[in-house]
N, C-alpha and C positions, 0 to 999 in steps of 0.2 A: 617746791622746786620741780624741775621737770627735765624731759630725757628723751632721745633717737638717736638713727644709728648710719652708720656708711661703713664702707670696706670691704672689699674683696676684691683685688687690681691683681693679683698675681699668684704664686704656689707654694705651698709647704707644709710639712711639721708632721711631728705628732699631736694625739689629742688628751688632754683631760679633760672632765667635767667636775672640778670637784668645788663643794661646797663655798658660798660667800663668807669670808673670814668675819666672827663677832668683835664686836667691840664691846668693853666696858660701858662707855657712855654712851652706848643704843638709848636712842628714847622713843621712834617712832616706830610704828609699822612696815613692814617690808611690802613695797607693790612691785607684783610680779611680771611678767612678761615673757612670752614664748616669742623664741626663735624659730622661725619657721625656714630653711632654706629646699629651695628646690621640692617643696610642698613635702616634706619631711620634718620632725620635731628634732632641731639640731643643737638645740642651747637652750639657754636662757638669760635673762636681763633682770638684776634685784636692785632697787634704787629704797634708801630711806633716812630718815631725819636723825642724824647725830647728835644734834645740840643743835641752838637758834642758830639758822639760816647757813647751819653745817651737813652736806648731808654724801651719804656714801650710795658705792654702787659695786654691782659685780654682773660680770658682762661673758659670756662664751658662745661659741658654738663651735659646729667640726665640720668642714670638708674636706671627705677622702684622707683624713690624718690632718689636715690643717684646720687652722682657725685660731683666733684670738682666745686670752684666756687673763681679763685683767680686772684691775683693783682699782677704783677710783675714790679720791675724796676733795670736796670742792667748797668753799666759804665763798658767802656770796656777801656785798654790802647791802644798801637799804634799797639800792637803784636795781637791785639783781644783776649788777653785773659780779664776776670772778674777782675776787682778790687772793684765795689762796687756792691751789688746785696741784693733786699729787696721785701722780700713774704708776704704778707696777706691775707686773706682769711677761706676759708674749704677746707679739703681732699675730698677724694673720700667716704668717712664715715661720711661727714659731722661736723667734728669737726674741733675745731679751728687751724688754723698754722699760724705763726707768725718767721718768717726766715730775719737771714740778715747778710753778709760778708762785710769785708772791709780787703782793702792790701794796705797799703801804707809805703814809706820809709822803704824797705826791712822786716817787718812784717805784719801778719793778723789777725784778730782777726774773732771769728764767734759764732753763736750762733743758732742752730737747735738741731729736738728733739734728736739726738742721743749725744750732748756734745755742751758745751761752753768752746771754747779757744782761744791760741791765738801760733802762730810760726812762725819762719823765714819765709820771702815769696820773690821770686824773680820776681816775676810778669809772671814766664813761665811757669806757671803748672793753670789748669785750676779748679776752684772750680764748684762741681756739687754738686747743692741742694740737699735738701731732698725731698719736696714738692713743684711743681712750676708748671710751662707754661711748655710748649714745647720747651720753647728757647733755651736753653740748647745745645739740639740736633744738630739745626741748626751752633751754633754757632763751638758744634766739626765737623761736618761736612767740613765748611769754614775751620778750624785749618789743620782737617786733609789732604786735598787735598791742602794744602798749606808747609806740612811739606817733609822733604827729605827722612825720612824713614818710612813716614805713620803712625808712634804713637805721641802722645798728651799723654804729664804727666796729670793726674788727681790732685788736691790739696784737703785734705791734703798729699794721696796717690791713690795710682792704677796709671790703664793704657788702653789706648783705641788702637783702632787698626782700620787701611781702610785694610781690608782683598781682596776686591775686589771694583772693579769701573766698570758700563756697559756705553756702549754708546748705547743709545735705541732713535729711531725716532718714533714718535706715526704716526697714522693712518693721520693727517693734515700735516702729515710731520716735525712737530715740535722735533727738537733735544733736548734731557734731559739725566743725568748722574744718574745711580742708585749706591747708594754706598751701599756697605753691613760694616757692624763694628762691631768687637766683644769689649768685655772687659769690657760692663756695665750689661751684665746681661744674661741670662740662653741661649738664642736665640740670635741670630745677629738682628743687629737692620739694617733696612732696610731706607734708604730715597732717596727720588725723588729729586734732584736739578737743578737748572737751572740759570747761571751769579750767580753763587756765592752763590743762594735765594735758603731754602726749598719750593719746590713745593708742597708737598706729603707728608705724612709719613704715610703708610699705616701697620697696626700692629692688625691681629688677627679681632676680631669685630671690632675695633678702626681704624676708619681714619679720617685724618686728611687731606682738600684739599684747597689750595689756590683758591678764587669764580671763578677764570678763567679760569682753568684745571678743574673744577665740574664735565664736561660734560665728561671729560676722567676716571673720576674717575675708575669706571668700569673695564676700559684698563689697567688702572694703576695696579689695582688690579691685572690680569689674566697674564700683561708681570711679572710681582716680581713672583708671583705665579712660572714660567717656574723657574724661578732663581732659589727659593726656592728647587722646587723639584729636580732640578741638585747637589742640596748642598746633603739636603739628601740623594740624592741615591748614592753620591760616600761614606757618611758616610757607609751606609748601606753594601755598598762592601768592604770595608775597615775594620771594626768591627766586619762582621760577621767570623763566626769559623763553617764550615760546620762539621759533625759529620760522622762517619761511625758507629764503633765499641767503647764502651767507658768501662771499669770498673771505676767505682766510688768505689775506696781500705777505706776498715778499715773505714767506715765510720759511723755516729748514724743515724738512721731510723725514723722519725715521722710515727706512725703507723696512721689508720682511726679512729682507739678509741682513740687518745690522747695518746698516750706513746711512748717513745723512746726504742728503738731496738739498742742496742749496737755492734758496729765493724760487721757490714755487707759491703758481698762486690751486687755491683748493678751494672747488665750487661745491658747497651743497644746498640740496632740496632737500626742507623734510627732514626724514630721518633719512639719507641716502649721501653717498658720495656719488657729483655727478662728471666731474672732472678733475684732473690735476695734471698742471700747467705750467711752463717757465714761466715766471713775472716780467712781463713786458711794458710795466709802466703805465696800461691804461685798463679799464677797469672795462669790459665786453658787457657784463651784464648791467645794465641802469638801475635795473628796480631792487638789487640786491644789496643787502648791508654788507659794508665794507670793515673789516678786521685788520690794520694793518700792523703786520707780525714780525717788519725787520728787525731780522738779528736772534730770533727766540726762534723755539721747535717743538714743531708737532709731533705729538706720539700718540700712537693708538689710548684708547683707556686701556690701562690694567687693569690685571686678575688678583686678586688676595685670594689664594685657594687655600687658606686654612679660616673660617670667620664660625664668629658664632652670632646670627643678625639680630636686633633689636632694633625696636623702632626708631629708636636713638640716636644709633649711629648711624644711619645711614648718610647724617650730612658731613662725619668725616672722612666716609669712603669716596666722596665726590669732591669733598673739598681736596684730598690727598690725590686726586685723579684715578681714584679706582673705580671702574664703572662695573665691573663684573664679577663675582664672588661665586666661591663654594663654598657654600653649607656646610662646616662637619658633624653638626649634632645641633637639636633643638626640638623644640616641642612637636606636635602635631599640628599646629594651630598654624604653621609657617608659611606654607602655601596662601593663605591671608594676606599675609602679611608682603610677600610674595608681589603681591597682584599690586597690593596699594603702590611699593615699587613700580610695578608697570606703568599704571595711569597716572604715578605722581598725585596720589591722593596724598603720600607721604616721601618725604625726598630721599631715593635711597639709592643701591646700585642694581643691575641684572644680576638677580643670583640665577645662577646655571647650570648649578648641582647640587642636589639636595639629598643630601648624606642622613639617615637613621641609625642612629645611635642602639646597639643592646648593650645593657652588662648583665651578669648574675650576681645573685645576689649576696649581701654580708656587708658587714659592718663598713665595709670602703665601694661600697657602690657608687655608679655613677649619679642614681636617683630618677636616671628620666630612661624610661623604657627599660626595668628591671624584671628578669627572668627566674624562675625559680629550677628550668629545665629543660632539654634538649626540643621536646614538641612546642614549647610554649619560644623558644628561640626561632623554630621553625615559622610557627605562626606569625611571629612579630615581624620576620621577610617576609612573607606575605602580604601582611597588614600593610608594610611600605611600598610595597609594589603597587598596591590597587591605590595607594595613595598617588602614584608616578613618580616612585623615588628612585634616583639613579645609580645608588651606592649603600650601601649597609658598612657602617662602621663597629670593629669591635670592641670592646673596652677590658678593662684589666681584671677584672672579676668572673669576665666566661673563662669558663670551665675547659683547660685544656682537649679532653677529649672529643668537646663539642666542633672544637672546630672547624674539622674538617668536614662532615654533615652539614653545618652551618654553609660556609662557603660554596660547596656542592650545591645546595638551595639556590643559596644567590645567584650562581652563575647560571643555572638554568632558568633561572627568572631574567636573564641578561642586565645581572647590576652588575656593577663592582664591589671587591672587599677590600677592608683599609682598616688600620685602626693601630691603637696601644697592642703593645704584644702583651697575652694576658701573663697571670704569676705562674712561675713556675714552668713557663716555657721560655722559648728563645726565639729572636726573627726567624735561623734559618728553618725551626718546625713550623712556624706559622709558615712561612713561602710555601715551603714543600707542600702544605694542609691545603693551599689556595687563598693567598693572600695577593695582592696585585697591588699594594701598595702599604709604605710604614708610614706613619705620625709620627714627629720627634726625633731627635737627632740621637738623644738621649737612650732611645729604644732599639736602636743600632748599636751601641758601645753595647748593652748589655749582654748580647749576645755574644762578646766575649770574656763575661764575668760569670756566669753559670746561671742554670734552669733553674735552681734551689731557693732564687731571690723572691721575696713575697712582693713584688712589684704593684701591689695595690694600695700600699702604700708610699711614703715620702722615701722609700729606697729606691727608686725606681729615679730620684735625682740624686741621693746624695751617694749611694754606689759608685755612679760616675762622676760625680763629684769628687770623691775621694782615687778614684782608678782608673779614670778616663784617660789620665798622663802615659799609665802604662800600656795603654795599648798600641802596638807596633803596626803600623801600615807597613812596614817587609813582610811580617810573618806571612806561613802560609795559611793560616787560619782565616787570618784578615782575605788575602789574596785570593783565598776560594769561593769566601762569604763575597765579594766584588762582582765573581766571575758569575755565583748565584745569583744576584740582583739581575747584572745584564745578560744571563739567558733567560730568566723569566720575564725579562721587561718590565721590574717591578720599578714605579714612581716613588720618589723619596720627597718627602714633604718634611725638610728640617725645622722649622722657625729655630733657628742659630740665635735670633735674639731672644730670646727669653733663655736662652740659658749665658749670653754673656749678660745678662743683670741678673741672673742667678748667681751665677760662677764667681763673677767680679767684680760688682758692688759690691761699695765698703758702706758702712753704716755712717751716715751727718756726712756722706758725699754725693754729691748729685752723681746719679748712676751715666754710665757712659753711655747706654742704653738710649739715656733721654736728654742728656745734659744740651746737646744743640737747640731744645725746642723749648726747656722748662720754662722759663722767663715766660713765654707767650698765653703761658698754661694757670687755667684758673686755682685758687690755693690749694686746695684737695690733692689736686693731680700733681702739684708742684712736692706737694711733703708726700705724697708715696713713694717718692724715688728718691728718698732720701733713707728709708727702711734699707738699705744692704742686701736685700736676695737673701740667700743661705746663709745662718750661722756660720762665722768663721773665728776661729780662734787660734791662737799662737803664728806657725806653721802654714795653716788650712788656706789663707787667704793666697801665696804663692802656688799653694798646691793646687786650688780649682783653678787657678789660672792658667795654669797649665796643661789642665782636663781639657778646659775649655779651648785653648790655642791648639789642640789636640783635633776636636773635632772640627775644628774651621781647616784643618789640614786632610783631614779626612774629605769634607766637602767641597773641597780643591781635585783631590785625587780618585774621588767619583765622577766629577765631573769628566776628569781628561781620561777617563775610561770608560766613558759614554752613556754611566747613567743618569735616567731622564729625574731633573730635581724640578721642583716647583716653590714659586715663593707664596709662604703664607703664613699669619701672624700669631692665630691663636690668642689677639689682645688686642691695644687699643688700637684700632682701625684709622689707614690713613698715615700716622706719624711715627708708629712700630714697623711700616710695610717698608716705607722709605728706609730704615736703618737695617730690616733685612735686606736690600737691594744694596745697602754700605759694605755690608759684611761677607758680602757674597764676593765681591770685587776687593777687598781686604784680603779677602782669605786667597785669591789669586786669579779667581774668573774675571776675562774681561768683559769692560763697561755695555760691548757693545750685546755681548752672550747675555749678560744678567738681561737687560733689557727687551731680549727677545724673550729670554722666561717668563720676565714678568707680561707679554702680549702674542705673541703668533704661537708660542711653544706651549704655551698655557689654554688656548683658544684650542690648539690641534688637541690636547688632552682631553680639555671639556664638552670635544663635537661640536664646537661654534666657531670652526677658523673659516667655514663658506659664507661668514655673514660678520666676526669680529675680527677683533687680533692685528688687523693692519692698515693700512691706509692704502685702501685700493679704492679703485671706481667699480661702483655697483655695491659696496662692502658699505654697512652701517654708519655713520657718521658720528663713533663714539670716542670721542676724540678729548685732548688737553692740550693745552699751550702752556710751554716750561718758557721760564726766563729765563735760560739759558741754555748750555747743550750738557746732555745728562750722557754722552756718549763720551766725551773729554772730560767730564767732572760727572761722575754718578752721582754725589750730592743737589745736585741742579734739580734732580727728583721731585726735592723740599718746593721747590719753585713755583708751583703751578697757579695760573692766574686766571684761568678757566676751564670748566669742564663742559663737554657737549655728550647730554643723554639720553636718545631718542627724540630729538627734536625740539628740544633743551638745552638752554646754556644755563650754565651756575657759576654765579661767579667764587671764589673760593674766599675774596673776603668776605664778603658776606654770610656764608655759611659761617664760617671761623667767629664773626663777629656775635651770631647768635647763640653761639655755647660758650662767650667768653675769651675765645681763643685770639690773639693778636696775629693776623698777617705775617706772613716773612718780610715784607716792606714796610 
């Protein structure tokens, strides 16, 4: 029997690591496997033989207080497919899961968070949990390389697919198969096999390595890596629409002030805007392709200024109309990464601030660019600087005192500071230290719950979780903490969504968060948002609801007190971005204010409004077309039916179509 792994979409918890529970009826060996997250030893993975063709598992790791922490056991028939299978434990949020299937005598019965049922079963279709082990994975693997046309039914529906298979010898000369598989979710799923057994399954920060391949980990990593990038770059050839000459006919204009410009036509060259024009019914230029756009509206690309890039997403930043991103944290290796963006070696958007991450050190570190001390925090500004990083981010484990040395640093270097407010302090000591901007809406409220919070941990959500209701926008507390914002000119960077599917997912309900898009969304993505966000119990569920309508009032009454907010997601790219631009206009800013957030106001922020942010002549031509007007319906957002990125168009079904994702039409 065999095993891999997925999960990590979102926040929480505290951590155990404790031991995989025995059984009486052990009969086989235990194989072991290291969790490796964020190139840190975070977990571990124990799978072994129960009785015939019975076999258990135990699966954990931790980030920053979070992570999974669960019990599997699975019977398999003679086809290897699931006939009985039973989960307990925590999500990766920390809350309870409690799963378990049964197939026998040509029916099944089931019970997880998204439905209890029961229907025909022929024993050939495979059930794939909601919340589990890695098994899973292994075990389509085995299915798939055993099948004659490559797919495995899913139960109660779907369908997987071995899209490809490598024959790869490591460096000891050891022969191993890399299979790629689409069908469960946004990315292909990648894994290492070897006699039938996962070796590997390396995915993102997340890997996963059997203890005897550890040492190849690395390799493992860099050979998938080549894979990877061959996938994308035929995507990228494939997708892209080079440009020459374009009229964009009869189309509605987002102006820089917020208003729409009715049936203009919009000439560009290249990457350039070279005109914009009332539409007068006849087409001036001959040799140029003709876009006719009545009735729909053009809006600059957005900004997502909260992202964290991978090669991956870049085509739902473009499929969602986002052409231009901040960076808040990510490896060294970015500016790479970067570039391929530029030339479209791979499909992604402009990033145009590129944020360094420090934390210090201890048990809830961030993991990437950790500090042990004031000179080595100084060095690390530095070390970003000659890299050409525009911003230094701080995280929740520096060291109160550092701070303001730290930011002294930076500003002399001419970055910006941003970041979590670390433990044990509060926004307004960070401002005063030299801060020029907050992360997290969340990190705001705390600053009226006290210094003494160990915020490097999951308290740093469920504090305001639980106390977010009582805080008073009268008070003079609140009212002076406002007044500090807008005379330092500090930028608020909320993502409000992630804490309304924090706050207000219920558990077996599609989150409201995501509910408009799930249907379109491959299976994976479709059951993470059926996990509930924060434990809620009795009481709790009304109460963060209340936190939460709390701070969406708050981000109402900074706004009409003039400070400067920026929209960014912190998650999935593209389909989170649009429902922060919901919530903004929910909470009481209008359609046409969000809208400049998300383009001229975000462009002025990141030093690119003399070349982005609008739909001027001489200005870039990074542009979308919505099917409808997003000015009268902020929803219209979802809309978009094409993107233009340097002298590229992408159409967005198409992107959508290659990660699985169905079109809004």
């Amino acid at each position: 029997m065999k095993n891999q792994l997925y999960f990590a979409l979102l926040c929480l918890g505290f951590v155990s690591c404790s031991d995989a529970p025995k059984s009486e009826n052990e009969s086989g060996e235990k194989t072991n496997y290291d969790v490796v997250f964020r190139e840190k030893l975070a977990g571990k993975y124990e799978k072994w033989e129960a009785a015939d063709n019975s076999f258990k598992y135990f699966y954990t790791y931790t980030d920053r207080g979070r992570g999974p922490e669960v019990t599997e056991e699975i019977k398999l028939n003679n086809d290897n497919y699931i006939i009985s299978e039973y989960i307990t434990g925590v999500n990766y949020l920390k809350d309870s899961i409690s799963e378990n299937f049964n197939g026998v005598d040509g029916s099944a019965s089931w019970k997880n968070p998204m439905s209890e049922d029961k229907a025909d079963f022929n024993g050939k279709a495979l059930y794939f949990r909601h919340d589990g082990s890695p098994a899973v994975y292994e075990i389509i693997a085995q299915l798939l390389t055993a099948s004659e046309n490559s797919k495995v039914a899913l139960y109660p529906e779907g369908e997987v697919e071995l899209v490809d298979q490598y024959s790869i010898t490591l460096s000891d000369s050891t022969s191993l198969n890399l299979l790629m598989i689409k069908g469960l979710e946004m990315i292909p799923r990648y894994l290492w096999m070897k006699n039938n057994e996962m070796v590997a399954s390396i995915s993102g920060n997340l890997h996963i390595v059997r203890e005897d391949f550890k040492a190849f980990r690395k390799e493992l990593q860099s050979l998938q890596g080549t894979y990877e990038d061959e996938y994308l770059f035929k995507i990228a050839k494939e997708l892209s629409n080079k440009i020459d000459k374009v009229i964009i006919k009869n189309v509605n204009v987002f102006t820089p002030e917020g208003t729409i410009v009715n049936n203009q036509d919009v000439f560009i060259e290249g990457k350039k805007i070279k005109s914009i024009k009332p539409s007068k019914g006849k087409v001036l230029n001959g040799t140029a392709q003709v876009i006719d756009s009545t009735g729909k509206t053009l809006l600059p690309g957005m900004f997502d200024m909260h992202t964290h890039n991978t090669k991956f997403r870049g085509l739902l930043h473009l499929a969602g109309g986002i052409t231009s991103v901040r960076d808040m944290a990510n490896n060294k290796q970015l500016k790479q990464l970067s570039a391929q963006f530029d030339n479209n070696e791979i499909i992604g958007p402009n990033i145009v601030i590129f944020c360094g991450i420090i934390d210090g050190s201890g048990p809830f570190a961030n993991q990437r660019n950790v500090v042990d001390n004031l000179e080595e925090g100084l060095a690390e500004i530095q070390s970003y600087k000659d890299l050409n990083y525009d911003q230094i981010k701080l995280y929740s484990s520096i060291r109160p005192e550092w701070v303001k040395p730290l930011a002294a640093k930076a500003h002399e270097l001419n970055m910006r500071v941003s970041g979590h407010i670390p433990a044990y302090m509060t926004a307004t000591q960070a401002i005063e230290q030299g801060y020029n901007e907050i992360q997290h809406m969340n990190m705001l409220f705390l600053n009226f719950m006290s210094d003494t919070i160990d915020t490097r941990t999951p308290l740093r959500f469920t504090m305001v979780a639980n106390h977010g209701a009582d805080v008073d926008l009268k008070s003079k507390e609140y009212l002076d903490f406002v007044s500090l914002l807008k005379s330092k000119d500090i930028v608020i960077d909320p993502t409000i969504s992630l804490f309304e599917n924090m706050f207000t997912s219920k558990k077996g309900v599609p989150s409201p968060t995501y509910s408009k898009i799930m249907k379109r969304l491959p299976l994976i993505e479709q059951r993470a948002f059926y996990s509930g966000g924060l434990p809620k119990e009795g009481d709790k569920a009304a109460l963060f609801k209340d936190s939460y309508m709390n701070m969406l009032n708050a981000l109402n009454d900074m706004y009409q007190k003039g400070i400067s907010i920026v929209p960014g997601t912190d998650g999935l790219p593209g389909f989170l971005y649009h429902r922060e631009l919901e919530l903004y206009e929910s909470a009481g800013i209008p359609a046409a204010e969000v809208l400049k957030m998300a383009t001229i106001n975000s462009a002025k922020i990141t030093g690119t409004s003399d070349y982005l942010g609008s739909i001027e002549v001489g200005k870039n031509a990074d542009l979308i077309l919505i099917d409808g007007n997003p000015v009268e319906n902020i929803s219209d957002v979802r809309r978009v039916e094409w993107t233009i990125k340097g002298g590229t168009i992408f159409y967005a079904d198409e992107l959508y179509n290659k990660m699985g994702i169905k079109h809004f039409k």
